[in-house]
C-alpha positions, 0 to 999 in steps of 0.5 A, spaced: 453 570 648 451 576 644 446 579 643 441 582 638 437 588 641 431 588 635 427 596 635 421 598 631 421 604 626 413 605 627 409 606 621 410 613 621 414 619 620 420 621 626 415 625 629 412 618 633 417 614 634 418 613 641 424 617 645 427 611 647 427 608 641 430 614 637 436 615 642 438 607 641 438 608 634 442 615 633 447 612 638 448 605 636 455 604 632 452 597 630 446 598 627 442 593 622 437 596 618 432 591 614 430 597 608 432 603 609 426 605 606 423 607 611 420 615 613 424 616 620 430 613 616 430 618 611 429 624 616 435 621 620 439 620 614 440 628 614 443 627 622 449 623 619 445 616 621 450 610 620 448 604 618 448 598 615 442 596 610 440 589 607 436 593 601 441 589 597 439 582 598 433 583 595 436 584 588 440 578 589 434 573 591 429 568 588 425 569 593 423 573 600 423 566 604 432 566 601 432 574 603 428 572 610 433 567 611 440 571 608 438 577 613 437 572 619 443 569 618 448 575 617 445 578 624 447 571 627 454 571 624 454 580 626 452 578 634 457 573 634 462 579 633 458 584 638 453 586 640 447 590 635 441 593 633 436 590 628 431 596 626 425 594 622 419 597 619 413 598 624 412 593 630 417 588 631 412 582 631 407 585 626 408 582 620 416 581 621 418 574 618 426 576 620 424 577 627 420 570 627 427 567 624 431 570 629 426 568 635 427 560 633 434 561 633 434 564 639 429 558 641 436 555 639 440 558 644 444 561 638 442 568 641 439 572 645 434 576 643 432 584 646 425 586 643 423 593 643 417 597 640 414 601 635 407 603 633 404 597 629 401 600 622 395 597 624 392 602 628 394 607 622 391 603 618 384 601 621 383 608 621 385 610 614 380 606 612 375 606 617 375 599 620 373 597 627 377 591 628 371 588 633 368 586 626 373 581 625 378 581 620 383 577 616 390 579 616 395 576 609 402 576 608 402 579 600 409 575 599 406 568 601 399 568 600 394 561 601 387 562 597 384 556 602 386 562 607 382 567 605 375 568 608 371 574 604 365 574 610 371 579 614 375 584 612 382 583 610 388 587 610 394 585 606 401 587 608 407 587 605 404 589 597 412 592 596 410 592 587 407 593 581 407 584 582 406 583 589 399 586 587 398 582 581 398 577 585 394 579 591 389 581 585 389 575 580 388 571 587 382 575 590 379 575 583 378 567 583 373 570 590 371 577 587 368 579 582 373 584 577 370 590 579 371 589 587 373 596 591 379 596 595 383 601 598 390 602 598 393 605 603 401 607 603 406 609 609 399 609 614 399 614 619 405 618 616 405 625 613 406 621 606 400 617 608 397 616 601 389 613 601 387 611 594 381 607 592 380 602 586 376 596 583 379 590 584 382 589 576 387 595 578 390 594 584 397 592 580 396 599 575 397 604 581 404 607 580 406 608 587 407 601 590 412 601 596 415 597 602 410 601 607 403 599 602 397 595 605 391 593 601 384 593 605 378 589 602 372 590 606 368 584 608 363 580 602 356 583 604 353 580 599 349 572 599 350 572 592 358 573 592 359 568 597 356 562 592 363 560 591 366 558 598 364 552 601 362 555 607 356 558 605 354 552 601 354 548 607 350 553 611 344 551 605 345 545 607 344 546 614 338 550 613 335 547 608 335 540 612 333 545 619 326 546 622 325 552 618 327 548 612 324 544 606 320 538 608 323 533 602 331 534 605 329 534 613 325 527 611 332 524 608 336 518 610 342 516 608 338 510 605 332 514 602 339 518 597 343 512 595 339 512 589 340 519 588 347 518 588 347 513 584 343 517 578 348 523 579 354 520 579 351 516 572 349 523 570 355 526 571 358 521 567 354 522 561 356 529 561 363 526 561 363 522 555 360 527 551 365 532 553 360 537 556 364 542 560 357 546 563 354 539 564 360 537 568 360 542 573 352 541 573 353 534 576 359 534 579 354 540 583 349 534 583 354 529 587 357 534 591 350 535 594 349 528 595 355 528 599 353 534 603 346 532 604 349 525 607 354 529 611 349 533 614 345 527 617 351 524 620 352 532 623 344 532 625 344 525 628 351 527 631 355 521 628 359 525 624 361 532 619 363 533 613 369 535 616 371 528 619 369 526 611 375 532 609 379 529 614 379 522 613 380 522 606 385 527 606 390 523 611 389 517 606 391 520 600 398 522 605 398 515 607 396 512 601 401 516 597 409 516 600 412 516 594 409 523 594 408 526 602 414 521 604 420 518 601 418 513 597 419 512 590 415 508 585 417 506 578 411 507 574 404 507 574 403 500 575 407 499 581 403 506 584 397 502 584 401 495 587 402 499 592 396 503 594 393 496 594 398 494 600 397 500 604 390 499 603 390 491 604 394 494 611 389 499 613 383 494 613 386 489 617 385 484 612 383 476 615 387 470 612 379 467 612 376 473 609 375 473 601 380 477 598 372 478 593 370 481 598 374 488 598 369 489 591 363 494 593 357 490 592 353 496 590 357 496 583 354 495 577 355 487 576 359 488 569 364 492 572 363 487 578 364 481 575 370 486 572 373 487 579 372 480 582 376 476 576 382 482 577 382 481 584 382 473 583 388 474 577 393 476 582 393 470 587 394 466 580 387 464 577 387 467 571 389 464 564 396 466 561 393 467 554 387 469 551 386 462 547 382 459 553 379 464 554 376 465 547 374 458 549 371 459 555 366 463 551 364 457 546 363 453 551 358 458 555 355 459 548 353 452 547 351 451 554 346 456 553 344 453 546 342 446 550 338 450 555 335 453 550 333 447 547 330 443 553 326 450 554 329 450 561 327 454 567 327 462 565 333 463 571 338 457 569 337 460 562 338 466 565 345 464 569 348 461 563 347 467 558 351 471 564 357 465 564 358 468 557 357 475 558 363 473 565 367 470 559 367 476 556 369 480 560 375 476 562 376 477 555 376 484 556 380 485 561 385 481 558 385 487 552 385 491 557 378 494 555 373 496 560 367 492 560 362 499 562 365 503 559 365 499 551 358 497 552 358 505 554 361 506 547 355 502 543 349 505 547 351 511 545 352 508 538 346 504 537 343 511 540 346 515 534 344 510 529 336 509 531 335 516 531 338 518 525 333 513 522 327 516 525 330 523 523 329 519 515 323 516 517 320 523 520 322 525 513 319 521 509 313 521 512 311 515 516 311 511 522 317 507 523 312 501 525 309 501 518 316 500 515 319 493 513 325 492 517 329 491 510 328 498 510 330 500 517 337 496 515 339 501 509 338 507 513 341 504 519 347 502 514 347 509 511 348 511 519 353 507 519 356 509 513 357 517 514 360 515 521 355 515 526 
């Protein structure tokens, strides 16, 4: 079996490159280069350096995962032939996507694989910007970056800004973390007597001219709270504090029972700010119920129970889970069989019993119109349920005349109660037979009614007088007149 024989360049010019590795290269019939844009490749060409360069192939891909695994493949097929030499920039296993393919293949038994050294531009680079790397620091590939990866309390160094719009990208995903103006430095062929230092503000980085294969990016680590605010981890550090000994009185008394109804009124407030399409709001109260989740979370971790890490997990596994046609191969029709499915999934997960109600998979805590939705739904798909709307509106007929008769015989407030209920039930059969949302219309005319009433106080104040002291005819005309305008 051949064998590829892999060597770094260094990150700087030929003066540091090893000896040993110098007299490789010179000497070789059968060398491979990654980028001949390289200092010690530019000074070996004046020796009548031989070589075979895959510049090329970066202008015939889409993308450097295609470049990556082109080269890689070609390398296999060349060490077939006979033996070679792959040379690339820096240290073979720093930030070398090629070199990590060429190591599966060898996991493989495709080849065999002779690794060799070459100065890392790591060193070069922490001293170019001054960085003692005991304090941490992050280290990003600018050709495949992960925003949920970046974590601006370390420093961080991005390799690999080969252009104008591998910056840009770096820049438009820091500039979701940073502010605009954030300093950085960029630093080229570090270590090297081309070594080129420039510091910019962060909504410049794709404006510097020179921007090659040898350019990193350093961005020192956020000192300041208020930059944080934005990352998850510092709003759980509030959290923590906040319900800590030296914390606030309120928090440290909470129990998952004391907050039920604050989530409650926070997920009401957020739908408020929903249907009245206030985008401020919506942030605020999404914030409201965030936090409630946190806090809830934060006492499962304070009893050692459970994290909110354990509340991301499980909720992550089930959305995978309950979603094949888009994590597995599994492919849906439509929207409605998407649900059919979820349904099943679910009623798998839960371990269902032939003896337990299927009423029972609807939360107690629900509003009881959208309850009373929910049980007639899970009742309809074992079959009891009207084909046609007619019954239905009977049913509401009858329920209306029972509760006239109640009303007559001046019976009990709670058997009056329970027949005006059965006609609201009916109601919402009809509703769902409509395909109408039962809250959510009575969400409709609330507001409505709500418009309406203050325009009539608005006329009333404007007229002078106290809304008590008008007949109601008159509060008829202007709520007509509301009406009329729209309102």
């Amino acid at each position: 079996m051949a064998n590829i024989t892999v060597l770094g360049l260094g990150a700087g010019d030929l003066e540091q490159l090893p000896m040993g590795i110098y007299k490789q290269i010179i000497s070789c019939e059968n060398l491979f280069l990654r980028t001949k844009e390289h200092p010690v490749i530019q000074e070996l060409d004046k020796e009548g350096l031989s070589y075979q360069s895959f510049d090329s192939i970066y202008e015939e891909s889409e993308s450097f995962e295609d470049v990556y695994a082109k080269i890689t493949q070609l390398l296999v097929e060349k060490s077939k032939e006979k033996n070679i030499i792959y040379a690339v920039p820096g240290h073979p296993l720093v930030a070398e996507k090629t070199v990590q393919l060429l190591l599966e293949e060898a996991k493989k038994g495709e080849i065999t694989l002779d690794i060799k050294g070459g100065q890392s531009f790591l060193d070069p680079m922490f001293t170019a910007v001054g960085l003692d790397p005991i304090e941490g620091f992050q280290f990003h590939d600018a050709t495949s970056l992960v925003k949920e990866a970046i974590e601006p309390m370390q420093h961080m160094i991005f390799c690999q800004v080969y252009d104008a719009f591998i910056a840009s990208e770096v820049k438009l995903t820091l500039m979701d973390i940073l502010p605009d103006d954030y300093p950085v430095t960029i630093v080229t062929a570090a270590g090297s007597s081309e070594e080129k230092i420039t510091e910019v503000p962060l909504y410049e980085l794709d404006r510097v001219a020179e921007l090659n294969n040898l350019t990193s990016v350093y961005v020192p680590a956020v000192k300041e709270e208020e930059l944080l605010f934005r990352q998850f981890s510092s709003f759980r550090q509030t959290i923590s504090i906040l319900r800590g000994p030296n914390g606030c009185p309120w928090d440290q008394k909470q129990t998952h029972e004391s907050l039920k109804k604050y989530l409650i009124e926070e997920a009401y407030e957020l739908i408020d700010a929903i249907d009245d399409g206030d985008i401020d709001g919506i942030i605020e109260e999404l914030g409201d119920v965030l936090l409630q989740v946190m806090l809830h979370a934060q006492i499962g971790e304070d009893d050692g129970y459970f994290s909110i890490d354990e509340v991301i997990q499980g909720v992550n596994e089930k959305m995978i889970r309950r979603h094949p046609h888009v994590f597995g191969d599994t492919s849906v029709d439509d929207a409605e069989d998407v649900v059919k499915r979820w349904d099943e999934i679910k009623k798998t997960e839960k371990g269902e019993r032939a003896e337990q109600s299927i009423l029972d998979a609807v939360a107690k805590g629900l509003p009881n119109l959208t309850k009373a939705f929910q049980y007639q739904k899970k009742a309809a798909k074992v079959g009891f349920d009207w084909d046609h709307v007619d019954p239905m509106w009977a049913k509401v007929m009858e329920e209306i005349q029972e509760l006239q008769e109640e009303l007559a015989k001046k019976s009990e407030p709670e058997i009056v109660a329970t027949e005006f209920g059965d006609i609201v039930f009916a109601l919402v059969n009809i509703a769902r037979y409509y395909k109408i949302d039962p809250e959510e219309a009575v969400s409709y005319t609330n507001r409505k009614f709500y418009r309406r009433f203050t325009f009539i106080e608005k006329k009333v104040k404007e007229l002078g007088l106290e809304i008590e002291t008008l007949p109601l005819e008159q509060l008829d005309q202007f709520w007509n007149e509301a009406k009329k305008i729209g309102l």
